[in-house]
C-alpha positions as CSV (number, residue, x, y, z in Angstrom):
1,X,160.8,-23.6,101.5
2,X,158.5,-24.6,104.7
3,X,156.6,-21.4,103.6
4,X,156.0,-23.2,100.1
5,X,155.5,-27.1,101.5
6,X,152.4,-25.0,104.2
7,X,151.0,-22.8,100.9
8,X,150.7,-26.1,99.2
9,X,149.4,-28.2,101.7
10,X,146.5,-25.4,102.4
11,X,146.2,-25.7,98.6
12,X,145.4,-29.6,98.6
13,X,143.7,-29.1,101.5
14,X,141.2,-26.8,100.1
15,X,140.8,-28.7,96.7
16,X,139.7,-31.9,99.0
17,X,137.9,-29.8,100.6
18,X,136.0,-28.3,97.5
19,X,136.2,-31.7,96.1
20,X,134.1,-33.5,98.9
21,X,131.6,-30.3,98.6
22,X,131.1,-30.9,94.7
23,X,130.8,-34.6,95.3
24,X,127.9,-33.9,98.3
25,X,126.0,-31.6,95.5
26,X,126.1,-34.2,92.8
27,X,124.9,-36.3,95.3
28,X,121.7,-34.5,96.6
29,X,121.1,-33.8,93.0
30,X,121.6,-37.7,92.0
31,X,118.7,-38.3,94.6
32,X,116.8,-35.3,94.1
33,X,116.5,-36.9,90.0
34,X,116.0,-40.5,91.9
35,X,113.1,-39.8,94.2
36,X,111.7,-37.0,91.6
37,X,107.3,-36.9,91.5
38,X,106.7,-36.6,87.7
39,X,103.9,-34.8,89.0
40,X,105.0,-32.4,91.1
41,X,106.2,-28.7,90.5
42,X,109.9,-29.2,93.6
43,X,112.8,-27.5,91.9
44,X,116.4,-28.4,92.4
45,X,118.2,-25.9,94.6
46,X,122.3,-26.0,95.4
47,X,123.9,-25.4,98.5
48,X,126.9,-24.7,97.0
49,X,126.2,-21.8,94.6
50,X,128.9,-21.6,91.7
51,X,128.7,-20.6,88.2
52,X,128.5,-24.8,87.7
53,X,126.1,-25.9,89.9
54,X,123.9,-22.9,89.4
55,X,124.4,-23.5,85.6
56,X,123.5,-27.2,85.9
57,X,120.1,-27.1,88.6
58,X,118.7,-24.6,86.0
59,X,119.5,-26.9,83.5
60,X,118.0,-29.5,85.2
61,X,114.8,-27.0,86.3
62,X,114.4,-26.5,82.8
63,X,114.2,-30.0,81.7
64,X,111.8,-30.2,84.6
65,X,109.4,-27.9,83.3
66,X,109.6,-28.8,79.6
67,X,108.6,-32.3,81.2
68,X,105.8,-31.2,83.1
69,X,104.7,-29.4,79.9
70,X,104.9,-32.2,77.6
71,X,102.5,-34.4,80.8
72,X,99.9,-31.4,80.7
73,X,100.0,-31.8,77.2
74,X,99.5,-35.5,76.8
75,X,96.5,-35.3,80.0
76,X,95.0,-32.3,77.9
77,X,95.0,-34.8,74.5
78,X,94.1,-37.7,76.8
79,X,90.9,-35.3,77.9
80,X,89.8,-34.3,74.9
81,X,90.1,-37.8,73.1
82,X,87.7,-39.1,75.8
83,X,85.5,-36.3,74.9
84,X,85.3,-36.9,71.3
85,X,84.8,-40.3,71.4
86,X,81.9,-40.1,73.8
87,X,80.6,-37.2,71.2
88,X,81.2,-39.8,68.5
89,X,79.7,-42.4,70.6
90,X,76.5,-40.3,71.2
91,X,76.7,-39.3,67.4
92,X,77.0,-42.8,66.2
93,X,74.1,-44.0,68.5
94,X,71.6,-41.2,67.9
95,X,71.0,-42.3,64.2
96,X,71.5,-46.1,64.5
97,X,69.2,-46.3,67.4
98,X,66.5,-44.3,65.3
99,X,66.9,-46.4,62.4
100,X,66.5,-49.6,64.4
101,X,63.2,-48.0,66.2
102,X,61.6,-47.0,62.4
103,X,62.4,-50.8,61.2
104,X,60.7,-52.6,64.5
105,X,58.1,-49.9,63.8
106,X,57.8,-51.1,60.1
107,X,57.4,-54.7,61.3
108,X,53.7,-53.6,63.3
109,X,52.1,-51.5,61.0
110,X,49.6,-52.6,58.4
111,X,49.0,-49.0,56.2
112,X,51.3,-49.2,53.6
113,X,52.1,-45.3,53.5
114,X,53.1,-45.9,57.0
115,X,55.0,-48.8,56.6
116,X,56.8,-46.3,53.4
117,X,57.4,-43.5,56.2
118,X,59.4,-45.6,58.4
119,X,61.3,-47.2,55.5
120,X,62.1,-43.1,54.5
121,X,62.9,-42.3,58.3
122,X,65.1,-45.2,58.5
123,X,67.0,-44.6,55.8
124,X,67.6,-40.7,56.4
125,X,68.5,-42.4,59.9
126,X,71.4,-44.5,58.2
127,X,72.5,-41.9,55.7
128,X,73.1,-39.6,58.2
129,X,75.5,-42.0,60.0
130,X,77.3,-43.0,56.8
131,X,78.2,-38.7,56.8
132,X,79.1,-39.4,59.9
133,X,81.8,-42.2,59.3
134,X,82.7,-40.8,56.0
135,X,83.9,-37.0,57.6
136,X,85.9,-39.4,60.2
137,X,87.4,-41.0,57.2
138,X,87.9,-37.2,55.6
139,X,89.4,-35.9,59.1
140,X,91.4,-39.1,59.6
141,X,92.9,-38.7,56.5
142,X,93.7,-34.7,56.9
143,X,95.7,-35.3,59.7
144,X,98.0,-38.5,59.1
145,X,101.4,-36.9,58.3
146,X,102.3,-40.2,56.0
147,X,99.8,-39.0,53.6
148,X,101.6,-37.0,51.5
149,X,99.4,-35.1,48.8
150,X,100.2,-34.5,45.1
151,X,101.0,-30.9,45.5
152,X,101.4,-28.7,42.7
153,X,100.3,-25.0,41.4
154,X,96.4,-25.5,42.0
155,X,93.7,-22.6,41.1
156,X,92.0,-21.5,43.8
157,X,89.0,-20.1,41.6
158,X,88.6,-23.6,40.0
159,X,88.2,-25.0,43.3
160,X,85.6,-22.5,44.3
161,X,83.5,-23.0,41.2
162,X,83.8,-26.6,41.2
163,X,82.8,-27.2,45.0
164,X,80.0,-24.3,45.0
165,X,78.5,-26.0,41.6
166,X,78.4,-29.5,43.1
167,X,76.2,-28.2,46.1
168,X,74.2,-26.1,43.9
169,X,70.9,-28.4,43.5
170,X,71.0,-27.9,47.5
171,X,71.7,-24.1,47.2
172,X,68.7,-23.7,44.6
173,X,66.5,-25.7,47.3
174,X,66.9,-23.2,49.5
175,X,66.2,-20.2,47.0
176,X,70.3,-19.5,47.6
177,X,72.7,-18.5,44.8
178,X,76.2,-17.8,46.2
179,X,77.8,-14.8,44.7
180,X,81.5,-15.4,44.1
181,X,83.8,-12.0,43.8
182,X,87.5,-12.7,42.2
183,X,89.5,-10.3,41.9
184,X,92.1,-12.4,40.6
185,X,91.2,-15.7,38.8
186,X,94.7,-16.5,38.2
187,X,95.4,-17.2,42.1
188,X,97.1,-20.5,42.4
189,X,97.9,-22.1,45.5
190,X,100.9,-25.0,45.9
191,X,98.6,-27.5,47.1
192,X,96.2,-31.0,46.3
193,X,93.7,-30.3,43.6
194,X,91.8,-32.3,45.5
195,X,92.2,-31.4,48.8
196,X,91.9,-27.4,48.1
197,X,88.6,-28.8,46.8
198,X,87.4,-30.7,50.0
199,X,88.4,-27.3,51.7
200,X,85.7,-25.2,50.0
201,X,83.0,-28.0,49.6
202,X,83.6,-28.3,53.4
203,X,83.0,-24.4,53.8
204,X,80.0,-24.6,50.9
205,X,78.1,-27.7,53.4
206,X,78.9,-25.4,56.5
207,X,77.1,-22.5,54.9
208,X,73.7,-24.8,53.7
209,X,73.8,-26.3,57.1
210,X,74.3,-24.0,59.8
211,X,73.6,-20.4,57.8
212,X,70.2,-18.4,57.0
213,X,71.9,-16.9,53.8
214,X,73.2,-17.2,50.3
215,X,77.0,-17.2,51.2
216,X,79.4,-14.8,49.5
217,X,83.4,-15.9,48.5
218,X,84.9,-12.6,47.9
219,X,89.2,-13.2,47.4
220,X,91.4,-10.5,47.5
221,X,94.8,-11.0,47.2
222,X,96.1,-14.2,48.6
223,X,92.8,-14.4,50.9
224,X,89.5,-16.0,50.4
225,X,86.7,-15.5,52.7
226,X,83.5,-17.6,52.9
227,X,80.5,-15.3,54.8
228,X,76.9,-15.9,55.1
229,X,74.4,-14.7,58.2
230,X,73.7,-17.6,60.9
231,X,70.4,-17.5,62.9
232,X,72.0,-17.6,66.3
233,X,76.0,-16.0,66.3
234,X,75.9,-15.4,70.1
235,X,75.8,-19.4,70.3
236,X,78.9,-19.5,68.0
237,X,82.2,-19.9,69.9
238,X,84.3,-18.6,67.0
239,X,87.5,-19.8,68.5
240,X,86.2,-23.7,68.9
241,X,84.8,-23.4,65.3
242,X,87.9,-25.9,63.6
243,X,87.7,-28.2,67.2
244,X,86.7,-32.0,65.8
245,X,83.1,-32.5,67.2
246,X,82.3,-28.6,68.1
247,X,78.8,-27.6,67.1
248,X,77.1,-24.6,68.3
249,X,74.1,-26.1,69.6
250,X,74.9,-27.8,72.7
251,X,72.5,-30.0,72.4
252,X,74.6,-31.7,69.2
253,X,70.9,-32.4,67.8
254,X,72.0,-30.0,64.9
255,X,72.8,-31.5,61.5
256,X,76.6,-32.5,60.4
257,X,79.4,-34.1,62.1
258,X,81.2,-31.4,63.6
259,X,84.4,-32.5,61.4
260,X,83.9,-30.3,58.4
261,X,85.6,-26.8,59.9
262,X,88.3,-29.3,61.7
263,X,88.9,-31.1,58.2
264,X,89.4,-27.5,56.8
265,X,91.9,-26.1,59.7
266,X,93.7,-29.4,58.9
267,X,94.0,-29.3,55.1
268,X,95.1,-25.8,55.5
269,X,97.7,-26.7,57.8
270,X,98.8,-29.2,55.4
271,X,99.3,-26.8,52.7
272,X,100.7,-24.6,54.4
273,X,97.7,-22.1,54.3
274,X,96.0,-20.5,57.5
275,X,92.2,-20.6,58.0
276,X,90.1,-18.3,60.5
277,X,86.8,-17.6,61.6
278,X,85.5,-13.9,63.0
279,X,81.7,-12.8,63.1
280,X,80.4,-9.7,62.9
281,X,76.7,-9.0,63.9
282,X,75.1,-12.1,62.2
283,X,77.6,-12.5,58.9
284,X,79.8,-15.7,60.0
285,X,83.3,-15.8,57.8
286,X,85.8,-18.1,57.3
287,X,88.9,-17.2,55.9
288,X,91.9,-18.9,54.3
289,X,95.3,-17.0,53.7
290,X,97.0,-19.1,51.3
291,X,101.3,-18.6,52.1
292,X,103.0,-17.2,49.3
């Protein structure tokens, strides 16, 4: 009997004991979470290491990091939104500030073919700016998810024809004709008419903009790629090509907005389609894998 009454005395003993422990660990953890630095990289550690607390600080460690994650993340986004709106800044500027120059211009000269130039360089001035606002309006609209687009079984060749043709007074001004190589017309994809549309007329203005060539569309099974030569490939960074704003030419004197490949990428995602870019010696080529 006293043998009993001592075994469970050292029993209630050791469970106060163990309880106290537990109870100190949930308290250096309650103000390890309290005085936490979102910023930095501590980890919780446990003095006393059982399956439980060791369970719950790597819990806790991995909540950490998916947190410090999420913050590089969000600083990354925060970065490059300040980067594209000075680019769109800059781009916005650069015409308007042209425009304004040819019209004060206009107001001090006397010949009239003059007077007709600056009126011309004004105007091209302006026009370029409205591309500009309009691709941000495209882009905008590629990428809010409460847009939902009329999908449905769309042709893929139709779309080629029909965005190649509408560029094809520019293509003809350049001596181009774009040779377009089907293997199989009947290639639908479950998408917008309209937007599987925008996605080749985008890769059609890329091509008369920024190539030296006639493109070629050559689709084979549930791929079509877009190639054409480019004067300068070793200024191409191939994997920035579908970043809003990118241009090749540093300078971003170059013609465009720098949202036409970023309007593709985002289309693409939208129905459900992948797009790439790869260049071999001087042939750019832009591919889109449409899912099955």
């Amino acid at each position: 009997m006293i043998v009993a009454v001592i075994v469970l005395s050292v029993a209630v003993v050791l469970l106060l004991v163990l309880a106290l422990c537990y109870e100190r660990e949930f308290r250096s953890v309650a103000r390890f979470l309290g005085g936490a630095d979102d910023a930095s990289n501590q980890r919780l550690t446990v003095e006393l290491r059982t399956p439980g607390t060791v369970k719950a600080a790597s819990a806790v460690n991995g909540l950490i990091d998916d947190q410090g994650r999420v913050r590089r993340e969000v600083e990354g986004e925060r970065r490059r939104f300040r980067e594209d709106m000075a680019a769109l800044s800059h781009d916005v500027r650069t015409p308007l500030a042209g425009a304004q120059g040819y019209l004060q211009l206009y107001g001090f000269e006397d010949d009239p073919d003059e007077r007709e130039r600056c009126v011309s360089e004004a105007r091209a001035r302006l026009a370029a700016m409205k591309e500009l606002v309009d691709q941000l309006f495209e882009y905008t609209k590629a990428r809010d998810p409460g847009c939902e687009p009329r999908e449905g079984a769309a042709s893929v060749y139709d779309a080629v024809v029909e965005a190649f043709a509408s560029l094809y007074p520019s293509f003809a001004g350049k001596g181009w004709e774009p040779a377009i190589d089907f293997e199989d017309e009947a290639l639908a994809a479950s998408a917008d008419a309209d937007d599987l549309v925008r996605v080749f007329s985008n890769l059609a203005a890329n091509c008369l903009q920024h190539g030296s060539s006639a493109p070629t569309v050559v689709q084979r099974g549930r791929t079509v790629a877009v190639s054409n030569c480019v004067d300068d490939p070793a200024a191409i960074d191939e994997g920035r090509l579908f970043s809003r704003f990118y241009r090749a030419d540093a300078s971003r004197g170059s013609a465009g907005s720098g949202l036409g490949l970023a309007i593709v990428a985002s289309l693409c995602e939208r129905m459900g389609a992948t797009a790439r870019a790869s260049i071999e010696g001087d042939v750019l080529t832009v591919e889109i894998e449409f899912a099955r």
